[in-house]
N, C-alpha and C positions, 0 to 999 in steps of 0.2 A: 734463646728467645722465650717470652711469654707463652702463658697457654690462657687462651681468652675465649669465654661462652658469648656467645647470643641467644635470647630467647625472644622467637619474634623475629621475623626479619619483613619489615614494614617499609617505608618511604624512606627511613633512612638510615635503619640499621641494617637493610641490603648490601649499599654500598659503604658503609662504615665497616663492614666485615669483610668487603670485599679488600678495600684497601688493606688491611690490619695483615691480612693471609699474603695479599701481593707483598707486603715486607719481610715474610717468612715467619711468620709468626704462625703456633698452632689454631686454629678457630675451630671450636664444636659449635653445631648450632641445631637448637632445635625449631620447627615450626611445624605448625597444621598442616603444609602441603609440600610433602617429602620433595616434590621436584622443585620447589622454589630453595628449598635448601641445597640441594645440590650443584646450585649456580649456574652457569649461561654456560 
């Protein structure tokens, strides 16, 4: 699998990183507000 960054995760690079990891993919990401990184 991929290993794929996001920097930022806004209106649509939320759920674009969300999917990306639901297909097994690695995701790092970073953003301003650790608990928006760390997903739902």
């Amino acid at each position: 699998m991929a290993k794929v960054a996001f920097i930022g995760l806004g209106v649509m690079g939320y759920p674009m990183a969300g999917h990306i990891a639901a297909k097994g993919h690695n995701v790092t990401v970073y953003n301003r507000t650790a608990a928006k990184a760390e997903g739902p």
